[in-house]
NUVORO-392169 format. One record per atom (N, C-alpha, C): residue number from 1; atom name; x, y, z. Coordinates in steps of 0.1 Angstrom, whole numbers, plus 2048, in hexadecimal, padded with zeros to 3 digits. Example, Ala and Ser with C-alpha at 12.3 -4.5 7.8 and 13.67 -1.06 7.14 Angstrom:
2
(marza 1; 'N'; (884; 7C7; 84E))
(marza 1; 'CA'; (87B; 7D3; 84E))
(marza 1; 'C'; (884; 7DF; 84E))
(marza 2; 'N'; (880; 7EA; 847))
(marza 2; 'CA'; (889; 7F5; 847))
(marza 2; 'C'; (881; 800; 84F))
***
This chain:
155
(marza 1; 'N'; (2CE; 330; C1F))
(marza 1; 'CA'; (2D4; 32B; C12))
(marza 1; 'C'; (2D0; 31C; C12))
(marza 2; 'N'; (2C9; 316; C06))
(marza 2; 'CA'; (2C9; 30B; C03))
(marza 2; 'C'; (2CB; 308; BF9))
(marza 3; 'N'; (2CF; 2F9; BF7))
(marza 3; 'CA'; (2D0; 2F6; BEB))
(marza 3; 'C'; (2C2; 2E9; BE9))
(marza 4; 'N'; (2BD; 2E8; BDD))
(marza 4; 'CA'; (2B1; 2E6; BD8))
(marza 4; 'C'; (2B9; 2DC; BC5))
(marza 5; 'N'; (2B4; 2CF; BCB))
(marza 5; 'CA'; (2B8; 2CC; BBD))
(marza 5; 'C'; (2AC; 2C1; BB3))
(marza 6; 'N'; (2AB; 2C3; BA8))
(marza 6; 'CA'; (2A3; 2BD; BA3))
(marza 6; 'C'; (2A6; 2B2; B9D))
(marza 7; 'N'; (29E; 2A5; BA8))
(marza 7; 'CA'; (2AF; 29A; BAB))
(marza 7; 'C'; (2AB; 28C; B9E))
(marza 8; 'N'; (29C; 290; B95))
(marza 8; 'CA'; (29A; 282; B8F))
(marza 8; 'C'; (2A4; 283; B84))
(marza 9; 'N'; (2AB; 289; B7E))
(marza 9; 'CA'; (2B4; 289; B75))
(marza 9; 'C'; (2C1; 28E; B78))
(marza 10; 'N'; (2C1; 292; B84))
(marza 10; 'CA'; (2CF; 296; B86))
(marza 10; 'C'; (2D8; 28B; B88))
(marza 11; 'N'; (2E4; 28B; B80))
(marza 11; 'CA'; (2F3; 282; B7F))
(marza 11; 'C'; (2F5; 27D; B91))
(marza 12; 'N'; (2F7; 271; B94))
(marza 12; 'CA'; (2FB; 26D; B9C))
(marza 12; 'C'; (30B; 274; BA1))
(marza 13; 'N'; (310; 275; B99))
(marza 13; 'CA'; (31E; 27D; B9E))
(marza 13; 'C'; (31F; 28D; BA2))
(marza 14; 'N'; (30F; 295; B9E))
(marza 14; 'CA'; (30C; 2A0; B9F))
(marza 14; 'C'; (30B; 2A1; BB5))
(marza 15; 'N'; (300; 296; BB3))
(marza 15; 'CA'; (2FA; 296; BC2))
(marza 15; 'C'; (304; 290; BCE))
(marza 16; 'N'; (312; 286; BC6))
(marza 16; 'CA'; (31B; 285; BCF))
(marza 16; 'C'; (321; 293; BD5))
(marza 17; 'N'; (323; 29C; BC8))
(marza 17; 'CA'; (32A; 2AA; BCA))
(marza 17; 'C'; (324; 2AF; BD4))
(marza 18; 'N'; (318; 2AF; BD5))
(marza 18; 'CA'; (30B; 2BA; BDB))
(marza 18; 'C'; (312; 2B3; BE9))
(marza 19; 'N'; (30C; 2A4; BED))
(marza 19; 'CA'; (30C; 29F; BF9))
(marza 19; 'C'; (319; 2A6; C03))
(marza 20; 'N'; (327; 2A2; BFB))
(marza 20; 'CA'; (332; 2A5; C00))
(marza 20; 'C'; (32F; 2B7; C02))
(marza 21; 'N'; (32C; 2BF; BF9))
(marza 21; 'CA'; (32A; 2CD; BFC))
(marza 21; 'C'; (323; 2CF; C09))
(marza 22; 'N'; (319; 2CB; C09))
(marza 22; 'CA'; (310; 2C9; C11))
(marza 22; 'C'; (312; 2C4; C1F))
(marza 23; 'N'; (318; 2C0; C22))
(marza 23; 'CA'; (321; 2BF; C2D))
(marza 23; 'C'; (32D; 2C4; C33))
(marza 24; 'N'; (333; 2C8; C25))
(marza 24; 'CA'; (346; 2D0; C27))
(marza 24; 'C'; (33B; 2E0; C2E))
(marza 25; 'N'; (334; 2E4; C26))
(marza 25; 'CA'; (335; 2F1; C29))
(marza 25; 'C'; (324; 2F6; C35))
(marza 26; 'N'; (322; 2E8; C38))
(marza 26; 'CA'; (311; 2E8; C3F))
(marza 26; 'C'; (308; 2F2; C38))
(marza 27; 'N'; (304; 2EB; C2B))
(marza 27; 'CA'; (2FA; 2F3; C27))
(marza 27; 'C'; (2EF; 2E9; C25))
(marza 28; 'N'; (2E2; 2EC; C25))
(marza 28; 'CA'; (2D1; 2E0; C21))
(marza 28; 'C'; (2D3; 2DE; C18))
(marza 29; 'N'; (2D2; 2D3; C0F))
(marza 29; 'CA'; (2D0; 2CC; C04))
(marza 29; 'C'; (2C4; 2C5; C02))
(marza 30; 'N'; (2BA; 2C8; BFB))
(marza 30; 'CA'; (2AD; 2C3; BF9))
(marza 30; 'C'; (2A8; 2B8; BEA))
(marza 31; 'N'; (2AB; 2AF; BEA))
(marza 31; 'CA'; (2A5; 2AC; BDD))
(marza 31; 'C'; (29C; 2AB; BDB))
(marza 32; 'N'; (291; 2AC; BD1))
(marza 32; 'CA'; (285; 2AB; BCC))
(marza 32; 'C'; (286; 2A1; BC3))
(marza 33; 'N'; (27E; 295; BC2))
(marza 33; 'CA'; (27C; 293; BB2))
(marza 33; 'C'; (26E; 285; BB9))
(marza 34; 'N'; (268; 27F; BB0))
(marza 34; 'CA'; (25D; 27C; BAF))
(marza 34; 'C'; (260; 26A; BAD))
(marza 35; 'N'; (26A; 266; BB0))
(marza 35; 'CA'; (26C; 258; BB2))
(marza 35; 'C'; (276; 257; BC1))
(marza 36; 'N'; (27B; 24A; BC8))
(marza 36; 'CA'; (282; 24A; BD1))
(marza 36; 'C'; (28E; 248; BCC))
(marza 37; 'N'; (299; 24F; BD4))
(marza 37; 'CA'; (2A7; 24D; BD4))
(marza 37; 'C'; (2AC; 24E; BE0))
(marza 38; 'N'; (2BB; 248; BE1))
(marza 38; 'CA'; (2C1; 247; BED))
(marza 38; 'C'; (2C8; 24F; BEF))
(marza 39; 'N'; (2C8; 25B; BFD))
(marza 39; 'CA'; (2CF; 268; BFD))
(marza 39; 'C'; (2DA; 263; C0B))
(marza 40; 'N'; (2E0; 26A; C0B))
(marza 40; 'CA'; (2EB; 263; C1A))
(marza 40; 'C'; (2E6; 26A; C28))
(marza 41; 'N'; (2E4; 260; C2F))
(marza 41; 'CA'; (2E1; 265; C3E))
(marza 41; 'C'; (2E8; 26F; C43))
(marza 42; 'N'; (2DF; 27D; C42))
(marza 42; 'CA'; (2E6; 28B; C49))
(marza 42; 'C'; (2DC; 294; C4F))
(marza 43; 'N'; (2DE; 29C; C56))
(marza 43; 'CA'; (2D9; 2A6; C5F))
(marza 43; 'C'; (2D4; 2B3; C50))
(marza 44; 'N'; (2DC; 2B1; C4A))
(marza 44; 'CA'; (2DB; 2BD; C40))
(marza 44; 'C'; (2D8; 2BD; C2D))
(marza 45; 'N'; (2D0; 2AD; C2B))
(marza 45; 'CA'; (2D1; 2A7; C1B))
(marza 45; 'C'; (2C1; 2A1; C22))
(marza 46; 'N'; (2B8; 2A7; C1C))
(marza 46; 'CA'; (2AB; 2A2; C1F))
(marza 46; 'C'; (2AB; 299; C08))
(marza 47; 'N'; (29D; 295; C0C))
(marza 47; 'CA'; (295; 28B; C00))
(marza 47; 'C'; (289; 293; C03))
(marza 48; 'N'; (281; 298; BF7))
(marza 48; 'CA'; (271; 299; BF3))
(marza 48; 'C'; (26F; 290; BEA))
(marza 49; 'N'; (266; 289; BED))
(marza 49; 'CA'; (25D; 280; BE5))
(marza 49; 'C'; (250; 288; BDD))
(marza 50; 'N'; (24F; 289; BD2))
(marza 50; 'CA'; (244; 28F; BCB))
(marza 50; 'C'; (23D; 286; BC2))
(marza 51; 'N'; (231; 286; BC3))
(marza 51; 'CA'; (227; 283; BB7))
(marza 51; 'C'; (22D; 280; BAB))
(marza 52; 'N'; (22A; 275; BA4))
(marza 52; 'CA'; (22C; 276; B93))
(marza 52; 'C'; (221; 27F; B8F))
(marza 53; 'N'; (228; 283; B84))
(marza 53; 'CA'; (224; 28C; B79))
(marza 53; 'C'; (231; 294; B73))
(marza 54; 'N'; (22E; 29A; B69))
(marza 54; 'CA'; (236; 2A9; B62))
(marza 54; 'C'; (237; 2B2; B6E))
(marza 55; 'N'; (248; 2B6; B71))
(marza 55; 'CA'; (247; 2C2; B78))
(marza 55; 'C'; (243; 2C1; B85))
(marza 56; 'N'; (23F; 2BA; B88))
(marza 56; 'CA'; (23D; 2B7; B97))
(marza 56; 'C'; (245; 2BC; BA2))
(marza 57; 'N'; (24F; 2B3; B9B))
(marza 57; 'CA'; (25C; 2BC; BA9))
(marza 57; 'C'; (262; 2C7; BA5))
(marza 58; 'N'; (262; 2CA; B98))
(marza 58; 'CA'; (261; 2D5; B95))
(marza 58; 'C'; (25F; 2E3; B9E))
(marza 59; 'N'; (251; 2E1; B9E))
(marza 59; 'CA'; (246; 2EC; BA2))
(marza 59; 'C'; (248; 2EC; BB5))
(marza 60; 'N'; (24E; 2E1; BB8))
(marza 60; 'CA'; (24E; 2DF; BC8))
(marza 60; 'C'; (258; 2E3; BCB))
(marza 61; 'N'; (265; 2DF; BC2))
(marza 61; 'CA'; (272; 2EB; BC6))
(marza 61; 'C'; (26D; 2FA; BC5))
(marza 62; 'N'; (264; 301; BC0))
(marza 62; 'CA'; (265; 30E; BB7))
(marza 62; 'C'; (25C; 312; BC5))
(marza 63; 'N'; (250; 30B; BC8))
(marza 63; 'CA'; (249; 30C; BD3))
(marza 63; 'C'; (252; 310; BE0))
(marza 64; 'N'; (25A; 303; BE5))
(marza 64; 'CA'; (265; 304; BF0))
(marza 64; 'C'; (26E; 30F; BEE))
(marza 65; 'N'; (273; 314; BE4))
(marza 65; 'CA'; (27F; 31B; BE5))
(marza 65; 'C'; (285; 325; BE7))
(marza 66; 'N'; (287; 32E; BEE))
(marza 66; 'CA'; (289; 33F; BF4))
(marza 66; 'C'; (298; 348; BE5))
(marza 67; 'N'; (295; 354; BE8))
(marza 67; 'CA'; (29D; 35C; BE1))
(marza 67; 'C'; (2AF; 355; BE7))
(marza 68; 'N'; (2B5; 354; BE2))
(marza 68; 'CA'; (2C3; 359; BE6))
(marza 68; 'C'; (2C3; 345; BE5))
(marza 69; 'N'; (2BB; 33D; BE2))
(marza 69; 'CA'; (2C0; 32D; BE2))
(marza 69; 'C'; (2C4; 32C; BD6))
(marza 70; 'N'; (2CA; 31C; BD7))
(marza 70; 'CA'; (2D1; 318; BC9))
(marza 70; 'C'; (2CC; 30E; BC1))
(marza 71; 'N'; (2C5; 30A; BB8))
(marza 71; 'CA'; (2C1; 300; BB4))
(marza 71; 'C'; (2CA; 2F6; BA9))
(marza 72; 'N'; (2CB; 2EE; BAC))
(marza 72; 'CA'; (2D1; 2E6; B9F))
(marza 72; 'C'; (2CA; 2E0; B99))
(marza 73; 'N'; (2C6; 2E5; B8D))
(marza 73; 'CA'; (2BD; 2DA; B80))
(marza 73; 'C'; (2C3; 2DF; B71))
(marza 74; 'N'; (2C3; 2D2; B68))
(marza 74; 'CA'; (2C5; 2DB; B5A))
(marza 74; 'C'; (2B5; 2DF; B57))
(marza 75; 'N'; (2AC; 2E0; B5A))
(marza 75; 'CA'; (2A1; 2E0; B55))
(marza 75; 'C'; (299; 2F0; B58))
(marza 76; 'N'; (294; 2F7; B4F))
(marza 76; 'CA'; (29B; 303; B46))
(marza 76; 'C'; (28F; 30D; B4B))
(marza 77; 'N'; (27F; 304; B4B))
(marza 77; 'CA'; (276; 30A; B4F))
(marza 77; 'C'; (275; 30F; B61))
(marza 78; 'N'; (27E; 301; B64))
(marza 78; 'CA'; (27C; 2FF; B72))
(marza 78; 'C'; (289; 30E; B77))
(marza 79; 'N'; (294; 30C; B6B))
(marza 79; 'CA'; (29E; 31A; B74))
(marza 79; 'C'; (295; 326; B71))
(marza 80; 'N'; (28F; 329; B65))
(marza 80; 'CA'; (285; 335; B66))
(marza 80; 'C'; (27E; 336; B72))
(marza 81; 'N'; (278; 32E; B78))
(marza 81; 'CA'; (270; 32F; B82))
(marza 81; 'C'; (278; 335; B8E))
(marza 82; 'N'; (283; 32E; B8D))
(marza 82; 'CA'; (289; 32E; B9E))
(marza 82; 'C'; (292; 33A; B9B))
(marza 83; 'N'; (295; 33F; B93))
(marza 83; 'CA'; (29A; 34E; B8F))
(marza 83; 'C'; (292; 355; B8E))
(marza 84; 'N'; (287; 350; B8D))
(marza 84; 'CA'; (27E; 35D; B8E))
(marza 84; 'C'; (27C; 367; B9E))
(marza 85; 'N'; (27D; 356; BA6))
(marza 85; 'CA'; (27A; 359; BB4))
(marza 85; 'C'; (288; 360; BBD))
(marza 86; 'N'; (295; 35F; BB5))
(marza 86; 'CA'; (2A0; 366; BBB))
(marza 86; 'C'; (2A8; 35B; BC0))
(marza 87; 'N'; (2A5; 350; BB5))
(marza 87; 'CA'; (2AE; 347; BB8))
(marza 87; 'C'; (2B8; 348; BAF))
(marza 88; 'N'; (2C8; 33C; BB4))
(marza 88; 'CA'; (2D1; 33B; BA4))
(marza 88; 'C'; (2CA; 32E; BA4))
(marza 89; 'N'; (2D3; 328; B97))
(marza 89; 'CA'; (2D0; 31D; B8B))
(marza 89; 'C'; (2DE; 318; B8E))
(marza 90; 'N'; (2E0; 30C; B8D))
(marza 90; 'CA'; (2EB; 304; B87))
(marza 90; 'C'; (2E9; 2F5; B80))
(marza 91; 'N'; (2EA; 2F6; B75))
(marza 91; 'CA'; (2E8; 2EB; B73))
(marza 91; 'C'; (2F5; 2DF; B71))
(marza 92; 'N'; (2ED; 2D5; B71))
(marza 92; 'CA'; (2FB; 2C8; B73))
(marza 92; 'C'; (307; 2C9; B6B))
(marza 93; 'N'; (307; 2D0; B64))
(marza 93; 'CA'; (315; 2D5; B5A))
(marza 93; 'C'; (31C; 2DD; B5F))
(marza 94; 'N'; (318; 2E9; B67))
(marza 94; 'CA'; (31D; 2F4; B6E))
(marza 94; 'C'; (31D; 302; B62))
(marza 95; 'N'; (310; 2FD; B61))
(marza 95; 'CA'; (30E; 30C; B59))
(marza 95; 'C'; (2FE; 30F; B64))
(marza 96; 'N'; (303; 321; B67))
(marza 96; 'CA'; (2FC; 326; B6E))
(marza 96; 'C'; (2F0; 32D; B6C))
(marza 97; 'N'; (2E5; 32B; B6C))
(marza 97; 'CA'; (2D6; 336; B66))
(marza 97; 'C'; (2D3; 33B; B73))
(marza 98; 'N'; (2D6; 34B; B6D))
(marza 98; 'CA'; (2CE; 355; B7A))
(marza 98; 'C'; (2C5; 35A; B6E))
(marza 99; 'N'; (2C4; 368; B71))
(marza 99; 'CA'; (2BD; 373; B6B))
(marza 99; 'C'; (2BE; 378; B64))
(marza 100; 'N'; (2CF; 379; B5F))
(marza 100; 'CA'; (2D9; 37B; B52))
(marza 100; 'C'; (2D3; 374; B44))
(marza 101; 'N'; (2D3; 366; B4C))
(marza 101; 'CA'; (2D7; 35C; B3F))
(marza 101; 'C'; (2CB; 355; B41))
(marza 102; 'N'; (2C3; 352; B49))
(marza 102; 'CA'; (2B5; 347; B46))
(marza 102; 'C'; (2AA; 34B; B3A))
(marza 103; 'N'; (2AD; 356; B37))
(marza 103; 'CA'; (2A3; 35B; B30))
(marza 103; 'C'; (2A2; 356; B20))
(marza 104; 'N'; (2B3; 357; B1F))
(marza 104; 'CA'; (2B9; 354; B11))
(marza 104; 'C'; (2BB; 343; B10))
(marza 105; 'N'; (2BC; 33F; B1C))
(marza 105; 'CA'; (2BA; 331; B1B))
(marza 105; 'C'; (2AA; 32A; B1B))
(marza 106; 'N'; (2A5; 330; B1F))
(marza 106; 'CA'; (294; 32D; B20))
(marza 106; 'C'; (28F; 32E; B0F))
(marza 107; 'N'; (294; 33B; B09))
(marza 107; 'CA'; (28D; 339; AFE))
(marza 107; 'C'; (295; 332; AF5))
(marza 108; 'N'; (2A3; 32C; AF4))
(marza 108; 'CA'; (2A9; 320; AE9))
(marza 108; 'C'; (2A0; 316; AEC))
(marza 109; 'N'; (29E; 310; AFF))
(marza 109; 'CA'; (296; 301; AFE))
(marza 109; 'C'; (28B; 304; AFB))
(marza 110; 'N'; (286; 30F; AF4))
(marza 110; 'CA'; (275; 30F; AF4))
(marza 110; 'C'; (277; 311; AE2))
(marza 111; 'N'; (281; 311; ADB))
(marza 111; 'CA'; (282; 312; ACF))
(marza 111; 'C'; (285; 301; AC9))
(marza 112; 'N'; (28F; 2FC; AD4))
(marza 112; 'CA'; (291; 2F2; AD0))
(marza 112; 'C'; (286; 2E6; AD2))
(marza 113; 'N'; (27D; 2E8; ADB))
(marza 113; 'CA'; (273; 2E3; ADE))
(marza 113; 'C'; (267; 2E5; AD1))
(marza 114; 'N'; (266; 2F1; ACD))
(marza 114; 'CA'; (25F; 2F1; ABD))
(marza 114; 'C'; (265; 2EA; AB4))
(marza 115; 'N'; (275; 2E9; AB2))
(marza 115; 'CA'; (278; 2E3; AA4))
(marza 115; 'C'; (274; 2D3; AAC))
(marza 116; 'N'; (278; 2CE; AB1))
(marza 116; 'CA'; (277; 2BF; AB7))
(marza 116; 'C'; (264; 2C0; AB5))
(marza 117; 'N'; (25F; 2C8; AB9))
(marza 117; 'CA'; (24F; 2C6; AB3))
(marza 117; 'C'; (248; 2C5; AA9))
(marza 118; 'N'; (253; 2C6; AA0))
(marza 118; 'CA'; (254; 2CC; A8F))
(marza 118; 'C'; (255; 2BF; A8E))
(marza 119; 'N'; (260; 2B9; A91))
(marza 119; 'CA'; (262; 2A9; A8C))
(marza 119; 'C'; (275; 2A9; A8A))
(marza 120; 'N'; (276; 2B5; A8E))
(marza 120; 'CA'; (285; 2B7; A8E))
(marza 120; 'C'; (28E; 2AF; A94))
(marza 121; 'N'; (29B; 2AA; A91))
(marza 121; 'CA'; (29F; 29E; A97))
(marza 121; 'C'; (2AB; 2A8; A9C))
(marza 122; 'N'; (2AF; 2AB; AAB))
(marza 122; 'CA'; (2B1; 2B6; AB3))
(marza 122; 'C'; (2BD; 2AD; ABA))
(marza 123; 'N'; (2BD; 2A2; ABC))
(marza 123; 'CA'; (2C9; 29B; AC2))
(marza 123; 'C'; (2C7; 2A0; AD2))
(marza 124; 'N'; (2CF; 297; ADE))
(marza 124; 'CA'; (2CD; 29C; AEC))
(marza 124; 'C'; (2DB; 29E; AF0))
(marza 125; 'N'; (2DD; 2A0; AFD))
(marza 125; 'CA'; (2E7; 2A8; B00))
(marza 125; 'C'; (2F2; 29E; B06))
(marza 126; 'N'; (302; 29E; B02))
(marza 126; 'CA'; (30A; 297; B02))
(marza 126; 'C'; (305; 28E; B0D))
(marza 127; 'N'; (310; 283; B11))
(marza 127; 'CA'; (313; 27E; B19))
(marza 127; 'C'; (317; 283; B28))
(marza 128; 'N'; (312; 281; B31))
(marza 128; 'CA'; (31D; 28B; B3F))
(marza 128; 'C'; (328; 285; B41))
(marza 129; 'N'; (331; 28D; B42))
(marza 129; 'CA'; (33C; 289; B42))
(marza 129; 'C'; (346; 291; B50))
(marza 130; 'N'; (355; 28A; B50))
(marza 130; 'CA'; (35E; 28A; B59))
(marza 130; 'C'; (35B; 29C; B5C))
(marza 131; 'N'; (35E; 2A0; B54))
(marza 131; 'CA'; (35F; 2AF; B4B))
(marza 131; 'C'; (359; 2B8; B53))
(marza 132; 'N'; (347; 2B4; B4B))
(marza 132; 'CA'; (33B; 2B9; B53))
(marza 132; 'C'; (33B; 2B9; B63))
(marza 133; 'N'; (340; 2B0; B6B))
(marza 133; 'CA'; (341; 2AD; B78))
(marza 133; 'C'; (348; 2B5; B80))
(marza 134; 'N'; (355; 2B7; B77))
(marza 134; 'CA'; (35B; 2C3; B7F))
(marza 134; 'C'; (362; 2D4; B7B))
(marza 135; 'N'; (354; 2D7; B71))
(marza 135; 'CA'; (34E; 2E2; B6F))
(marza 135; 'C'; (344; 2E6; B79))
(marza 136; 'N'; (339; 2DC; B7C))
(marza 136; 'CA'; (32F; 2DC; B86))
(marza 136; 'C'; (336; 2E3; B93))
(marza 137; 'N'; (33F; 2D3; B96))
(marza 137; 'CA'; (346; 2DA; BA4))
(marza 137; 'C'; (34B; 2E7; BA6))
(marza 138; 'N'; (353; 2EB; B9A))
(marza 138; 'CA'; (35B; 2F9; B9F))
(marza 138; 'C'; (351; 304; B9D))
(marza 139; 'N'; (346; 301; B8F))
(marza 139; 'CA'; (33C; 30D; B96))
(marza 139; 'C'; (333; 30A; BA0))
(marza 140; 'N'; (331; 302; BA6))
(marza 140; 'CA'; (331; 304; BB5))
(marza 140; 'C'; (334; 309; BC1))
(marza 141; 'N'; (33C; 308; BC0))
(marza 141; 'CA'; (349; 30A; BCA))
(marza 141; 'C'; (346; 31A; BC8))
(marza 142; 'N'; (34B; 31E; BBF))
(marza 142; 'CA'; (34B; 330; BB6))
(marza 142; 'C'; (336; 333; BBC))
(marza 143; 'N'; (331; 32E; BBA))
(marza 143; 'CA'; (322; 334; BBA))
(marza 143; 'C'; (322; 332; BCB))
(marza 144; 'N'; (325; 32B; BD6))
(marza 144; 'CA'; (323; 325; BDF))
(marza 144; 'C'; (32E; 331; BEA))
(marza 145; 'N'; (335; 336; BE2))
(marza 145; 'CA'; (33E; 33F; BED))
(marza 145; 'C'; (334; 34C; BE8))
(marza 146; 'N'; (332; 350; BDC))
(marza 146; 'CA'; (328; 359; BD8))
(marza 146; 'C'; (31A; 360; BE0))
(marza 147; 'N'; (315; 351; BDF))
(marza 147; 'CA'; (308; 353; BE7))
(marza 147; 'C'; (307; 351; BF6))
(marza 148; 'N'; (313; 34A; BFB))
(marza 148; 'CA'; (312; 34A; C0E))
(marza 148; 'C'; (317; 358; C10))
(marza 149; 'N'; (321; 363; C08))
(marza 149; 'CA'; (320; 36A; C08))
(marza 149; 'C'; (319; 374; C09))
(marza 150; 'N'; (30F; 374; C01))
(marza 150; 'CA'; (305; 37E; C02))
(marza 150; 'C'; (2FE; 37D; C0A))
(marza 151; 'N'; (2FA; 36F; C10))
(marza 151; 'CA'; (2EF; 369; C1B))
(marza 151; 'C'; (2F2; 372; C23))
(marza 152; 'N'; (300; 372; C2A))
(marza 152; 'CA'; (307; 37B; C36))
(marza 152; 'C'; (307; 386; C36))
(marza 153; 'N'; (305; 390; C29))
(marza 153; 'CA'; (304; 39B; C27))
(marza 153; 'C'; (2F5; 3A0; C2D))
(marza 154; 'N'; (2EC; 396; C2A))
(marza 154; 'CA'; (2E0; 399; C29))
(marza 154; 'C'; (2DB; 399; C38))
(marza 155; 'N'; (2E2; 392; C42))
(marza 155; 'CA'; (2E1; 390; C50))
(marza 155; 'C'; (2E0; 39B; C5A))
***
């Protein structure tokens, strides 16, 4: 079990949650993203540095990632990917993309991505809030007893 997050746009209050998880329960924590950030000295919270470009870290989480991991990104293409491979999805809000639901979400941002190409004025997504932060956490928590679960099953 690992967790895998796609850390250039993830909420700083997201990756506090992770760190503390990530310790309370000893699980890997990996971030990817394609500039430097400052992650807390641990045995179990690595940093990937990646290349600029589109997707970069993207493609290097989807590369790295085994069936039964967790990824946290809102980013829609990248949960198709990593659901494809038998991962879950969480993104920083605490809404979950597996297998169920990535599909139906994949094709709204690929619609909304047309009207916005159109010239459509599509507005972006609220502000993150107190709210959002501890939605994230508790489906966490809920996805995290889920899946160490099944790890053990699988043993």
């Amino acid at each position: 079990m690992h967790i895998w997050v796609d850390a250039d746009a993830c909420p700083g209050e997201v990756k506090d949650v992770l760190y503390r998880t990530s310790n309370r329960l000893q699980i890997q924590v990996t971030l990817v993203a394609n500039q430097m950030m400052f992650v807390p000295r641990s045995n179990l919270i690595r940093f990937e540095l990646v290349g600029a470009g589109a997707n970069v870290a993207d493609q290097r989480i989807v590369e790295l990632l085994n069936a039964g991991d967790l990824v946290i990104s809102a980013d829609i293409p990248l949960a198709a990917a990593a659901v494809a491979k038998g991962a879950t999805v969480l993104d920083p809000r605490g809404v979950v993309l597996d297998a169920e639901t990535v599909g139906s979400r994949l094709a709204v941002r690929n619609l909304m991505d047309e009207l916005r190409g159109s010239g459509l004025e599509t507005g972006g997504p609220a502000a993150y809030s107190a709210k959002n932060r501890q939605d994230f956490a508790n489906q966490l928590d809920r996805l995290l007893t889920r899946l160490l679960r099944e790890a053990a099953k699988r043993k």
